[in-house]
C-alpha positions, -999 to 999 in steps of 0.1 A, spaced: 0 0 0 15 35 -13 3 67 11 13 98 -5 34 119 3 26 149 27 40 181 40 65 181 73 44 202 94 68 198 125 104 215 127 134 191 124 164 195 149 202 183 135 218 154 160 240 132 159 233 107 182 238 68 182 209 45 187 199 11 181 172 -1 157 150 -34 166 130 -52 136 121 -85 131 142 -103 157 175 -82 150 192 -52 156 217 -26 139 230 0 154 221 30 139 221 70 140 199 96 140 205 125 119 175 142 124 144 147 148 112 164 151 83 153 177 66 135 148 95 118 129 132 114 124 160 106 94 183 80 105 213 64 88 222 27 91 228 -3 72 197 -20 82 177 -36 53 146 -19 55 111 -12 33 83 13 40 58 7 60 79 -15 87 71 -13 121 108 -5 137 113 3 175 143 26 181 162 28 213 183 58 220 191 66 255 160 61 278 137 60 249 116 32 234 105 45 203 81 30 179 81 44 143 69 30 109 98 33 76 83 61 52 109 59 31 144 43 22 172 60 2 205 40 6 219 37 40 194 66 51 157 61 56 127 85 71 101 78 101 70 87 115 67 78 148 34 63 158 34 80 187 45 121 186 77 126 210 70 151 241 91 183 248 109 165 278 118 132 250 132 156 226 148 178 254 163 145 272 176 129 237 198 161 227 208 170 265 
């Protein structure tokens, strides 16, 4: 199933920050380049497609995102659930 693509309606902030990404069983560790409450671009050499269900770890977060899109090594979330001011603020402290 294709869902078009939309407008980023929420601002992205630049990190760097290494994380690890679960999916079917495995993991790879990861990074995440950017980050907004509602998304993020992360860069690994995980295999993915869009519309995967992925949970990231980075620091004290559990976060659960679907792929949106896959361009090489890099790939784009959505997270299912938005990330609150204190997640954002604890992830780039």
């Amino acid at each position: 199933m294709t869902r078009p693509v939309t407008a980023r309606t929420a601002k992205r902030l630049k990190v760097f920050e290494p994380a690890v990404l679960h999916h079917a069983g495995t993991t790879a560790r990861i990074h995440l380049l950017d980050l907004s409450y509602t998304g993020a671009r992360l860069h690994g050499a995980a295999p993915l497609q869009p519309g995967a269900i992925v949970h990231i770890t980075c620091r004290p977060l559990l976060i659960t995102a679907r792929i949106a899109w896959v361009r090489g090594p890099k790939y784009g979330v959505t997270f299912l659930t938005p990330l609150r001011s204190s997640d954002i603020a604890a992830l780039i402290a």
